[in-house]
LOKEPA-580558 format. One record per residue (C-alpha): x, y, z; residue in one letter; residue number from 1. Coordinates in steps of 0.25 Angstrom, whole numbers, padded with zeros to 4 digits. Layout:
N
{px: X	py: Y	pz: Z	aa: A	i: NUM}
...
***
This chain:
353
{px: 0000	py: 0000	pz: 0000	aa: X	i: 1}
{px: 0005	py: 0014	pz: -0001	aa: X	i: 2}
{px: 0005	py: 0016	pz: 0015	aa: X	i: 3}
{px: 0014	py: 0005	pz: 0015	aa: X	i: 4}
{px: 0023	py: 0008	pz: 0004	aa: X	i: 5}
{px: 0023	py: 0021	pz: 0010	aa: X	i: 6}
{px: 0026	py: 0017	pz: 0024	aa: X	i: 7}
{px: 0039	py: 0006	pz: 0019	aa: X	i: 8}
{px: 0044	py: 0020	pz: 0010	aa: X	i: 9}
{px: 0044	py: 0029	pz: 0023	aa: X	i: 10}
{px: 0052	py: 0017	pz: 0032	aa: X	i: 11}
{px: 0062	py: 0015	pz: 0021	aa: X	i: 12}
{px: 0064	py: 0030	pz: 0020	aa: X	i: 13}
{px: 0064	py: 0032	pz: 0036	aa: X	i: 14}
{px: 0073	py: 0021	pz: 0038	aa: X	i: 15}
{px: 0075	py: 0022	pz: 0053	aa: X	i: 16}
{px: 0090	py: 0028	pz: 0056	aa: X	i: 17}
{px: 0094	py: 0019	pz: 0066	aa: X	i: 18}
{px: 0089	py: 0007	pz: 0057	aa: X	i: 19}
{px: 0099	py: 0013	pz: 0046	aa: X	i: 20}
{px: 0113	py: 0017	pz: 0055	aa: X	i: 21}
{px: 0110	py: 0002	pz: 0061	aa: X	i: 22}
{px: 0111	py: -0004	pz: 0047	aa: X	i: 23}
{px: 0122	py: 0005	pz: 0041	aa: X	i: 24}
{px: 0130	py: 0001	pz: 0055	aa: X	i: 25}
{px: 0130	py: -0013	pz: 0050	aa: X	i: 26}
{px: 0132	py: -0012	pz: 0035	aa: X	i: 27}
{px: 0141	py: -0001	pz: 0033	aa: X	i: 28}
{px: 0148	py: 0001	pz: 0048	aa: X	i: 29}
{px: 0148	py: 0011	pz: 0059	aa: X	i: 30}
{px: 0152	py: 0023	pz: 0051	aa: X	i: 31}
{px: 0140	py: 0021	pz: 0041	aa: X	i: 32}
{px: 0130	py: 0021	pz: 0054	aa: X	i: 33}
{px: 0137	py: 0033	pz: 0061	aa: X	i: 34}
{px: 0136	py: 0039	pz: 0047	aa: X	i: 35}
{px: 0122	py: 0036	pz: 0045	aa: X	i: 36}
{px: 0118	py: 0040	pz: 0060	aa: X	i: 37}
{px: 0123	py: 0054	pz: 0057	aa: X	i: 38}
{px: 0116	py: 0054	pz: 0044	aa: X	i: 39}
{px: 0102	py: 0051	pz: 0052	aa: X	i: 40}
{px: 0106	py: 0061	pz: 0064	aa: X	i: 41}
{px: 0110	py: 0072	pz: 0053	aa: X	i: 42}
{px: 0096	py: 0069	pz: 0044	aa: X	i: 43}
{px: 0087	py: 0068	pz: 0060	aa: X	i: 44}
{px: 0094	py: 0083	pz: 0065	aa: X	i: 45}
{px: 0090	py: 0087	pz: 0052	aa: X	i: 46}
{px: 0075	py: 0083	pz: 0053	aa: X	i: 47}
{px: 0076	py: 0088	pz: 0067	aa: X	i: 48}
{px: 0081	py: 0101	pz: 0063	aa: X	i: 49}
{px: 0071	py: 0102	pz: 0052	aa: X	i: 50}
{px: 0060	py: 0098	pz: 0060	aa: X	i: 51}
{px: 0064	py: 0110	pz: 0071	aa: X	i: 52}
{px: 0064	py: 0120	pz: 0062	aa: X	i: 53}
{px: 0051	py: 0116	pz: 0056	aa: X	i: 54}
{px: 0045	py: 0118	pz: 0069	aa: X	i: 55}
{px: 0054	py: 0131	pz: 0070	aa: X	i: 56}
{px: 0046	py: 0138	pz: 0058	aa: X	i: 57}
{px: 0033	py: 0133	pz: 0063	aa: X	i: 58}
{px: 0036	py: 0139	pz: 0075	aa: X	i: 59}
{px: 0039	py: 0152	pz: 0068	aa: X	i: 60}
{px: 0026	py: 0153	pz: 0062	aa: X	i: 61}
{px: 0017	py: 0157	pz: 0073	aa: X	i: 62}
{px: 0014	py: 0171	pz: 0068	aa: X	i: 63}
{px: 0005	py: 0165	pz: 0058	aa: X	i: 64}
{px: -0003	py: 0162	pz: 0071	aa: X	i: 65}
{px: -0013	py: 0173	pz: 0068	aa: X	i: 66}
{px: -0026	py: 0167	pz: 0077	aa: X	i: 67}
{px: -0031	py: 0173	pz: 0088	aa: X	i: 68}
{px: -0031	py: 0167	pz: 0101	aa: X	i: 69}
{px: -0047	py: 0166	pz: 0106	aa: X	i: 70}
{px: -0047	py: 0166	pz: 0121	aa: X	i: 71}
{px: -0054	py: 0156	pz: 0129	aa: X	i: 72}
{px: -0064	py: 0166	pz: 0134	aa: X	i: 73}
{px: -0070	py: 0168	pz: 0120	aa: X	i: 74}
{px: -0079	py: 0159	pz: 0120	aa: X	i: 75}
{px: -0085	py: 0160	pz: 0109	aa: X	i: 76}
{px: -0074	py: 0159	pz: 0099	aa: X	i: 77}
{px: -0071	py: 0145	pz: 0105	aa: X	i: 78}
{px: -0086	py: 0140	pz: 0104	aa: X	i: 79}
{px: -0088	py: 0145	pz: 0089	aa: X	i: 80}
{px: -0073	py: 0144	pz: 0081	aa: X	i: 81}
{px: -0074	py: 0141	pz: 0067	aa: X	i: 82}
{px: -0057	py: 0143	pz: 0066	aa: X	i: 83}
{px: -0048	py: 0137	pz: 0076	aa: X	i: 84}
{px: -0045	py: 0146	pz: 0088	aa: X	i: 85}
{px: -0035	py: 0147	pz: 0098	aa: X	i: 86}
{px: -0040	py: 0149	pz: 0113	aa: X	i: 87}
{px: -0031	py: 0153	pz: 0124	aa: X	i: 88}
{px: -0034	py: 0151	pz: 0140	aa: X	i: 89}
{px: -0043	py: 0138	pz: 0139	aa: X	i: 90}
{px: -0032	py: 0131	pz: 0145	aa: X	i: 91}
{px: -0028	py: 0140	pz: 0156	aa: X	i: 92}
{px: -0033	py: 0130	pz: 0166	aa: X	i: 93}
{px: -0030	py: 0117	pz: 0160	aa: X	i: 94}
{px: -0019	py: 0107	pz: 0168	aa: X	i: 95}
{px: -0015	py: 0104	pz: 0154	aa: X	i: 96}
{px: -0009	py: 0119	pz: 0152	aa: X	i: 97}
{px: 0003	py: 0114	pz: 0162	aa: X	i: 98}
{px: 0006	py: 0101	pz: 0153	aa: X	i: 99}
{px: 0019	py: 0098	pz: 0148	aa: X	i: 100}
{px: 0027	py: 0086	pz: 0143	aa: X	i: 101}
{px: 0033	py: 0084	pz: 0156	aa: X	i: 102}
{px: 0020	py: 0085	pz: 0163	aa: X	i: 103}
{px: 0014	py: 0075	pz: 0154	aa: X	i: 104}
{px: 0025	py: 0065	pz: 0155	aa: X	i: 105}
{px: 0025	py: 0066	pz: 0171	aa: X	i: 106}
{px: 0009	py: 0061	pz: 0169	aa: X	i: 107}
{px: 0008	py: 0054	pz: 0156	aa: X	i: 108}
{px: 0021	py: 0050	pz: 0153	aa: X	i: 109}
{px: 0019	py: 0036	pz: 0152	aa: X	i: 110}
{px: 0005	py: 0037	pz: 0144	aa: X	i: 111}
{px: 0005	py: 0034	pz: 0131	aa: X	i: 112}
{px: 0000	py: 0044	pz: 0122	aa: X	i: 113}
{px: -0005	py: 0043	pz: 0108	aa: X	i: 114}
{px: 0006	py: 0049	pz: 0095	aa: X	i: 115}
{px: 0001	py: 0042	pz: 0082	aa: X	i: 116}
{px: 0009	py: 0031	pz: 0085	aa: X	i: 117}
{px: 0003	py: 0017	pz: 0079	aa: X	i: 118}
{px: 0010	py: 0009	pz: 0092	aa: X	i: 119}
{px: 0003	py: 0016	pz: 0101	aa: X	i: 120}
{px: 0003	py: 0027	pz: 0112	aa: X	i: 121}
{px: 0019	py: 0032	pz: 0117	aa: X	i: 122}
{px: 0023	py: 0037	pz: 0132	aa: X	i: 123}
{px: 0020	py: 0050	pz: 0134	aa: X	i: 124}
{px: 0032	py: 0052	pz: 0140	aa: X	i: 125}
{px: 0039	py: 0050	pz: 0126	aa: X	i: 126}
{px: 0030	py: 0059	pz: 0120	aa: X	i: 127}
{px: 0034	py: 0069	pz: 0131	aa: X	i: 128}
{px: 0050	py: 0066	pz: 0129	aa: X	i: 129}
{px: 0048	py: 0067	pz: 0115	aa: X	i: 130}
{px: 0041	py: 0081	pz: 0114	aa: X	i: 131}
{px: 0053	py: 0087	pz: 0124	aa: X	i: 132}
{px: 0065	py: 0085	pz: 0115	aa: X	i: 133}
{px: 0071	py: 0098	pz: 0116	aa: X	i: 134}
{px: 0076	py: 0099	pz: 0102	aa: X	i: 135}
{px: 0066	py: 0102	pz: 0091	aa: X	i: 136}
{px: 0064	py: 0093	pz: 0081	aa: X	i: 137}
{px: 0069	py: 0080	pz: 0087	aa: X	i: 138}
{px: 0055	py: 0079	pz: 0093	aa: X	i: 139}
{px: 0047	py: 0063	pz: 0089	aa: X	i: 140}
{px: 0036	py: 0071	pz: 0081	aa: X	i: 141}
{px: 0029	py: 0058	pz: 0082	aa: X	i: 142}
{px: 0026	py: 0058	pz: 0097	aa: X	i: 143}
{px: 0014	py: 0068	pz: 0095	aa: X	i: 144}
{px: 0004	py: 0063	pz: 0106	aa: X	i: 145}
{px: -0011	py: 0063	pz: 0100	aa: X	i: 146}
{px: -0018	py: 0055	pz: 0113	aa: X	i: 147}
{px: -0032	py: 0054	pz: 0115	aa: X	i: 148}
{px: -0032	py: 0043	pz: 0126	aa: X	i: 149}
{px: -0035	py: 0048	pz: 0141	aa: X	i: 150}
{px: -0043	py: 0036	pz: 0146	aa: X	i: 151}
{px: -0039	py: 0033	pz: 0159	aa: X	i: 152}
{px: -0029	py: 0021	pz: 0155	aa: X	i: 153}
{px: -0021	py: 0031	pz: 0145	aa: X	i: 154}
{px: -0013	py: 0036	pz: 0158	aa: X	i: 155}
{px: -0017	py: 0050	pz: 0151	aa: X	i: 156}
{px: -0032	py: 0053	pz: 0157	aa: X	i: 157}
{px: -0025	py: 0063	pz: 0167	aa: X	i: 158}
{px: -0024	py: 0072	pz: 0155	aa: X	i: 159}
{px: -0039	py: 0075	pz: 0155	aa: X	i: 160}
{px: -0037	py: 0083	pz: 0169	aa: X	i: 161}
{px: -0028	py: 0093	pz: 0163	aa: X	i: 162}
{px: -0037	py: 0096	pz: 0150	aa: X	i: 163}
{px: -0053	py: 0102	pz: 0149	aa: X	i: 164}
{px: -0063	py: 0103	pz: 0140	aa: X	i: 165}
{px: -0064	py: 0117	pz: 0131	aa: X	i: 166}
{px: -0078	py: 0118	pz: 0130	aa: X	i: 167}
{px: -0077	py: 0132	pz: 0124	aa: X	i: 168}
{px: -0072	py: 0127	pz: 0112	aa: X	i: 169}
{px: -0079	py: 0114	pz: 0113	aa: X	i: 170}
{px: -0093	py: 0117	pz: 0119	aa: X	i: 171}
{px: -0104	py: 0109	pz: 0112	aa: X	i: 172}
{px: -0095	py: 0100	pz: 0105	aa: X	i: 173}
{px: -0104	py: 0087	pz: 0100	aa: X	i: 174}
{px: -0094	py: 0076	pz: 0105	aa: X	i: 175}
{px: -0095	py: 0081	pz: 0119	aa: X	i: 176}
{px: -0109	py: 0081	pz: 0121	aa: X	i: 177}
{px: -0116	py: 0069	pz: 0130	aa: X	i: 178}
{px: -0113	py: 0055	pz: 0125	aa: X	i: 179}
{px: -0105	py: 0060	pz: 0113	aa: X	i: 180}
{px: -0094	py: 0063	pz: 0124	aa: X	i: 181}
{px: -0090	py: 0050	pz: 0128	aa: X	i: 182}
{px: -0094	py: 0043	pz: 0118	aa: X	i: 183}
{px: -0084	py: 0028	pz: 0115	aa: X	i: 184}
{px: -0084	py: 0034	pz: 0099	aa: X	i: 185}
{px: -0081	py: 0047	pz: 0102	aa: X	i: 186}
{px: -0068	py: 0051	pz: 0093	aa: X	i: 187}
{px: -0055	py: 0054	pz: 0100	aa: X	i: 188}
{px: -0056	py: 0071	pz: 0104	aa: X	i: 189}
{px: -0045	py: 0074	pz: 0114	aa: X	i: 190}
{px: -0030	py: 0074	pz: 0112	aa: X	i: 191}
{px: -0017	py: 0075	pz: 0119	aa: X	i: 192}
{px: -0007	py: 0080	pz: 0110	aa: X	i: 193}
{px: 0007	py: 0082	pz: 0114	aa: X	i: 194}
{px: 0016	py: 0083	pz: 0104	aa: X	i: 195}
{px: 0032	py: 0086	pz: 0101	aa: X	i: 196}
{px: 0037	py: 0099	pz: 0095	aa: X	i: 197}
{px: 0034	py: 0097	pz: 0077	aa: X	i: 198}
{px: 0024	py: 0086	pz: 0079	aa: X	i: 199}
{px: 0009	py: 0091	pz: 0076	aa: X	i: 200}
{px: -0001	py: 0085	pz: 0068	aa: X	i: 201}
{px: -0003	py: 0086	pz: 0051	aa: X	i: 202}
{px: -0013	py: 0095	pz: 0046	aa: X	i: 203}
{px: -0029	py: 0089	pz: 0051	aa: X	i: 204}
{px: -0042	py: 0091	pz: 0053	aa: X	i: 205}
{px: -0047	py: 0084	pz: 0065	aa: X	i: 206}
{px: -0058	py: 0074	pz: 0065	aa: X	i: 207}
{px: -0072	py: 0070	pz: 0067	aa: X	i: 208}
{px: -0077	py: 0085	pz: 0063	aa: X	i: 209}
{px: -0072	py: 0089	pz: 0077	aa: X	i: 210}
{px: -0065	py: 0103	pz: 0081	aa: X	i: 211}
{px: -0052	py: 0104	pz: 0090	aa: X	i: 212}
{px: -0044	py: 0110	pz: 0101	aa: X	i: 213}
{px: -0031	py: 0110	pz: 0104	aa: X	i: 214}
{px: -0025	py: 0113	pz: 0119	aa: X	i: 215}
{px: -0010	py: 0116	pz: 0121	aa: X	i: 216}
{px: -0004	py: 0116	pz: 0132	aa: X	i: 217}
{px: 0012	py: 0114	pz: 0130	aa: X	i: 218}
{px: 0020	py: 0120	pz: 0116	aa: X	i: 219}
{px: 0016	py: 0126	pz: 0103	aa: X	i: 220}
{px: 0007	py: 0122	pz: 0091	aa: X	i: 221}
{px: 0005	py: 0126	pz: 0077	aa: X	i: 222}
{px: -0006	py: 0125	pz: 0070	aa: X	i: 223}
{px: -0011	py: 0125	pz: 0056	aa: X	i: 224}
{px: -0026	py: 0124	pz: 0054	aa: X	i: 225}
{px: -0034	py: 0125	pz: 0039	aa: X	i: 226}
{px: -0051	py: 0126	pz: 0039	aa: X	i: 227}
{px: -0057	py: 0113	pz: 0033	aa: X	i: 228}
{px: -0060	py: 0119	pz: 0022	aa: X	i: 229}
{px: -0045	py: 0119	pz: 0017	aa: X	i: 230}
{px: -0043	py: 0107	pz: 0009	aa: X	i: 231}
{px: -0035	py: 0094	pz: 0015	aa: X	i: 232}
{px: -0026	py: 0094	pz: 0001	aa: X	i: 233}
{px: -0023	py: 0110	pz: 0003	aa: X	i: 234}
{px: -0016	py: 0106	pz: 0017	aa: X	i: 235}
{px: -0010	py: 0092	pz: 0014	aa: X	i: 236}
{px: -0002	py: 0095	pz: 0000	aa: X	i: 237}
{px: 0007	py: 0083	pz: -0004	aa: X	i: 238}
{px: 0019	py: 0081	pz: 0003	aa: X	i: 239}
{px: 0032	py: 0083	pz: -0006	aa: X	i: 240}
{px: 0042	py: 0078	pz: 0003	aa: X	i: 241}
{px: 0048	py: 0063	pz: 0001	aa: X	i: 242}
{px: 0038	py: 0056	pz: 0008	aa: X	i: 243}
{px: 0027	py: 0062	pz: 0004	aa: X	i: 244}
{px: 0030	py: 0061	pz: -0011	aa: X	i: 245}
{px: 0033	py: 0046	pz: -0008	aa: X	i: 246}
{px: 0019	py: 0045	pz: -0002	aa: X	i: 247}
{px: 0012	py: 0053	pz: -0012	aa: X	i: 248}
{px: 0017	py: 0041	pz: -0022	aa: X	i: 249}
{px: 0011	py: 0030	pz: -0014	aa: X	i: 250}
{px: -0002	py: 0039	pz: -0016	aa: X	i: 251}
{px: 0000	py: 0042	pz: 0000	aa: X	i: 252}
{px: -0001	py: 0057	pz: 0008	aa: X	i: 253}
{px: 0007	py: 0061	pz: 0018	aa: X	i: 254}
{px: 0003	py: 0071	pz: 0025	aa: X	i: 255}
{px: 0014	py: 0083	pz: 0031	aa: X	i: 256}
{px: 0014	py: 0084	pz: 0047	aa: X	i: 257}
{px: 0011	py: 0096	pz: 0052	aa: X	i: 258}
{px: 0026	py: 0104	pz: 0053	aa: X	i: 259}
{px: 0027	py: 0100	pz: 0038	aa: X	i: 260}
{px: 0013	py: 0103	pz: 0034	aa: X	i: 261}
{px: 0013	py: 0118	pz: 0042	aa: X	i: 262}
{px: 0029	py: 0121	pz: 0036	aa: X	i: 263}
{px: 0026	py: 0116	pz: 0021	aa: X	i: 264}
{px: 0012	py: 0115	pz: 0019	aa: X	i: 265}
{px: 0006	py: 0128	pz: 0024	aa: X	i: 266}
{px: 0014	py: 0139	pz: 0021	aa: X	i: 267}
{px: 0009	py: 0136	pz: 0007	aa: X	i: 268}
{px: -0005	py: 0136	pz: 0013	aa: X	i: 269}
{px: -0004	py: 0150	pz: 0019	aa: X	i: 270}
{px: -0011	py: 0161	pz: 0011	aa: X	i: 271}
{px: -0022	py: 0152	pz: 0003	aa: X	i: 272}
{px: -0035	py: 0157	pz: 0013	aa: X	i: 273}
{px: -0035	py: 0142	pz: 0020	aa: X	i: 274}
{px: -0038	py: 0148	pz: 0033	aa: X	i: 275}
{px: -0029	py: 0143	pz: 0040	aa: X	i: 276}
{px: -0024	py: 0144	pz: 0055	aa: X	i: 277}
{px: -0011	py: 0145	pz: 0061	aa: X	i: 278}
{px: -0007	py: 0147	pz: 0075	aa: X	i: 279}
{px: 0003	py: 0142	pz: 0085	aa: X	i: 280}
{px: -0005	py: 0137	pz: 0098	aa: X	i: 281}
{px: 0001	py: 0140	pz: 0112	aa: X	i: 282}
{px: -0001	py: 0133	pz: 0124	aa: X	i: 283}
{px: -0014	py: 0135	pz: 0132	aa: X	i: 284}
{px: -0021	py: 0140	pz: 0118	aa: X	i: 285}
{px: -0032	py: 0130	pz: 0112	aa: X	i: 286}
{px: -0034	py: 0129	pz: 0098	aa: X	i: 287}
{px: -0048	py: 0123	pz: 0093	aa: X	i: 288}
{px: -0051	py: 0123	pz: 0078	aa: X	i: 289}
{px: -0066	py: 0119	pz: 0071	aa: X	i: 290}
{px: -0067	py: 0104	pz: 0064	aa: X	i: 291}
{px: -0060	py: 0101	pz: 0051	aa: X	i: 292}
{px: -0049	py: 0113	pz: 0052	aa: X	i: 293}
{px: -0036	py: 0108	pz: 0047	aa: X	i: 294}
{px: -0025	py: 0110	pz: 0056	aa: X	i: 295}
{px: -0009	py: 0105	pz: 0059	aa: X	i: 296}
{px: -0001	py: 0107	pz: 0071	aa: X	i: 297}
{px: 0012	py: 0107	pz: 0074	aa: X	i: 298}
{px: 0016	py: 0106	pz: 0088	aa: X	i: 299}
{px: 0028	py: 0118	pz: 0088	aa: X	i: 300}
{px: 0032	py: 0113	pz: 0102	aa: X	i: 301}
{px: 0028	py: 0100	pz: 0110	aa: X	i: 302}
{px: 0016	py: 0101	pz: 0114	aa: X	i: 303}
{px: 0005	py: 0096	pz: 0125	aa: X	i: 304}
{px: -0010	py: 0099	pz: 0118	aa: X	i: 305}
{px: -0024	py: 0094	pz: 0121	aa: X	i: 306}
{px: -0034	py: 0094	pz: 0110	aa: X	i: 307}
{px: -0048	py: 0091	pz: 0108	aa: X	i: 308}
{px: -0059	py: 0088	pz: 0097	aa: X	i: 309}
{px: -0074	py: 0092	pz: 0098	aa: X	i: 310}
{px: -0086	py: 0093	pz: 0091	aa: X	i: 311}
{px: -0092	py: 0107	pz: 0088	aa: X	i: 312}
{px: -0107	py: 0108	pz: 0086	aa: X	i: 313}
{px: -0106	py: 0113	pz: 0073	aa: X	i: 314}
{px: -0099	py: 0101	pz: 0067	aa: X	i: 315}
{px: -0108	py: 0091	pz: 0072	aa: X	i: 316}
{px: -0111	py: 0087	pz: 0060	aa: X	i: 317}
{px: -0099	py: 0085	pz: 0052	aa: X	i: 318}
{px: -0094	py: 0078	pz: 0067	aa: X	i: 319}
{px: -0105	py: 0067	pz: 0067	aa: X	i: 320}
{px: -0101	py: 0065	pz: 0051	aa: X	i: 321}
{px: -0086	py: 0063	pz: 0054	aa: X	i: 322}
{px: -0090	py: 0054	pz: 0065	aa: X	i: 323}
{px: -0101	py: 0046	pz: 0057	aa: X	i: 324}
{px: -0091	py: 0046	pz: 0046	aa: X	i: 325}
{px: -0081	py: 0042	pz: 0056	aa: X	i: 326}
{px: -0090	py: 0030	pz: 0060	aa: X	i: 327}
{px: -0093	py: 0037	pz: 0072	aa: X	i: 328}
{px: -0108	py: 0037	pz: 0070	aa: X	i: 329}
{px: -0112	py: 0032	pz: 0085	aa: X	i: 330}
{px: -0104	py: 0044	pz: 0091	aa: X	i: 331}
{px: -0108	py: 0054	pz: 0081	aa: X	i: 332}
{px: -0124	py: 0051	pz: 0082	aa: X	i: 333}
{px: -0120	py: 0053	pz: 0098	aa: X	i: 334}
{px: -0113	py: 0065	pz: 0095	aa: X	i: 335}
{px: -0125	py: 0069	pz: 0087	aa: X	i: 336}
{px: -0136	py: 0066	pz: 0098	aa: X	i: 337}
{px: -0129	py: 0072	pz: 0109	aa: X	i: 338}
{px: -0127	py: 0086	pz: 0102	aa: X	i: 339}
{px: -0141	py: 0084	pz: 0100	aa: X	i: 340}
{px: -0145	py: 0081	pz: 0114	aa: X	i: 341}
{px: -0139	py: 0092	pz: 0120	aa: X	i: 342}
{px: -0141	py: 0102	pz: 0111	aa: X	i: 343}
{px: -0125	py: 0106	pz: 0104	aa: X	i: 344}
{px: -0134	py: 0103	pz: 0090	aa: X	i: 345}
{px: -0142	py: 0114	pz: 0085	aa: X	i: 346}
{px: -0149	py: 0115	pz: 0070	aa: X	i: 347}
{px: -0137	py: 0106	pz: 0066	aa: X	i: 348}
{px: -0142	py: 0094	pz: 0056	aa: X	i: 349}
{px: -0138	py: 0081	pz: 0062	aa: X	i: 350}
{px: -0135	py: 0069	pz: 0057	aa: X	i: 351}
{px: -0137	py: 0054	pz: 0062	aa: X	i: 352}
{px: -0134	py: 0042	pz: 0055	aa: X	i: 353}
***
């Protein structure tokens, strides 16, 4: 298949560099090994160098933050935002503000959190270790922690004490309402992210029709976020590079991470009337955006976050699609009855099935 040539032409090209100094140890001698050694150490300072100055001129771009910051005593542009908005001092009071990697690892550290990895969960402690190298650019990208499990076995449920609801941005959302909230189908919403300076996540829009906040409590992020109506070709043009042309000749896409899709892509984007939104979020600020926004970020230091998904009233209906479509039909005729039942729908055209 063209995954799996794919996959065999990526091994052979990333051969691993102890694999190759141990082999050339053995044919050619000592002195080939030493030579190859310092080949991979000159070749690895150089994608670490790279990758540091990468982040350097994403850093350097925060003047093109040109939102404003909506305090938390507006409460009316948190309950009605049609763009994604920035809120400062909804966090004042959370336990979560005084998080830090050390503070974590003292309490979690031998949890395992959730990074993409298809063998499971990692130590938190590693994730911890990883994200304080104090070098930039020699940080494990892949150790970004996405997890979303706080049952009472995950070593993790103390979490919940330190973070709160923000019904100002979430007031009437459909998936909260009654049985709706602890339904067994009800779609992952909440998130601890911690991440290593240069990780982030590739350019998205988030699923089930839902809207999003984002908490920060520790580093910098930049973020990059296009309205839905912005074409998904427009923001994920062919890769040119090596890989990407190989891929496009086994009729595969790759798409760009987010520092390559924020220095390469969207210069060329800038100035075309997409509407698009950059900012750099601070600690203590909350950023919420409206279902189906496109949006990449980059984490310009390591970063503790927390980040949630909810249902606003006016998207019930392309919510219960996504989940019917989504085979999701019990939950979404739930979701459904209970905005019914107390009263988050009205005039709005249901749909049951």
């Amino acid at each position: 298949s063209p995954a799996r040539s794919l996959a065999c032409l990526l091994v052979h090209v990333a051969l691993p560099t102890l694999e190759l100094c141990i082999h050339m140890r053995r044919v050619l001698g000592l002195g080939a090994a030493a030579t190859a050694a310092a080949v991979a150490h000159f070749l690895n300072e150089r994608i670490v160098e790279a990758r540091a100055t990468r982040i350097e001129r994403l850093r350097a771009c925060g003047h093109l933050d040109q939102i404003c910051r909506t305090p938390s005593g507006d409460l009316a542009a948190q309950s009605s935002f049609d763009r994604p908005i920035v809120v400062t001092g909804l966090l004042d009071d959370w336990p979560a503000r005084e998080w830090t990697f050390d503070s974590l690892r003292k309490r979690i550290g031998q949890a395992l959190v959730d990074t993409g990895s298809s063998t499971g969960g990692v130590p938190f402690y590693l994730v911890a270790a990883n994200a304080q190298r104090g070098r930039s650019g020699t940080a494990d990208l892949a150790l970004y922690v996405f997890d979303s499990d706080f049952s009472a076995d995950s070593g993790k449920s103390c979490l919940l004490e330190d973070v709160d609801r923000l019904p100002t941005l979430t007031r009437g959302s459909v998936c909260e309402a009654g049985a709706a909230a602890e339904h067994d189908d009800r779609p992952v919403w909440r998130w601890l992210l911690a991440g290593p300076e240069g990780s982030g996540t590739l350019i998205h829009q988030d699923p089930w029709g839902y809207s999003s906040w984002n908490a920060l409590f520790v580093g910098d992020k930049r973020w990059i976020l296009f309205p839905p109506s912005v074409p998904r070709e427009t923001l994920h043009p062919p890769r040119t590079d090596l890989i990407g042309r190989a891929a496009a000749c086994l009729g595969l896409h790759l798409p760009r991470g987010a520092c390559e899709f924020m220095d390469e892509v969207l210069p060329a984007l800038r100035g075309q009337g997409l509407g698009e939104v950059d900012l750099v979020q601070r600690p203590g600020e909350v950023i919420a955006f409206p279902a189906g926004w496109w949006h990449a970020v980059v984490n310009l230091d390591a970063t503790l976050a927390w980040t949630e998904s909810f249902g606003r009233t006016r998207d019930l209906a392309s919510i219960t699609h996504a989940l019917r479509r989504g085979g999701l039909g019990d939950f979404a005729n739930v979701v459904q009855d209970e905005a019914t039942a107390t009263s988050v729908v009205q005039d709005l055209p249901l749909e049951r099935k």
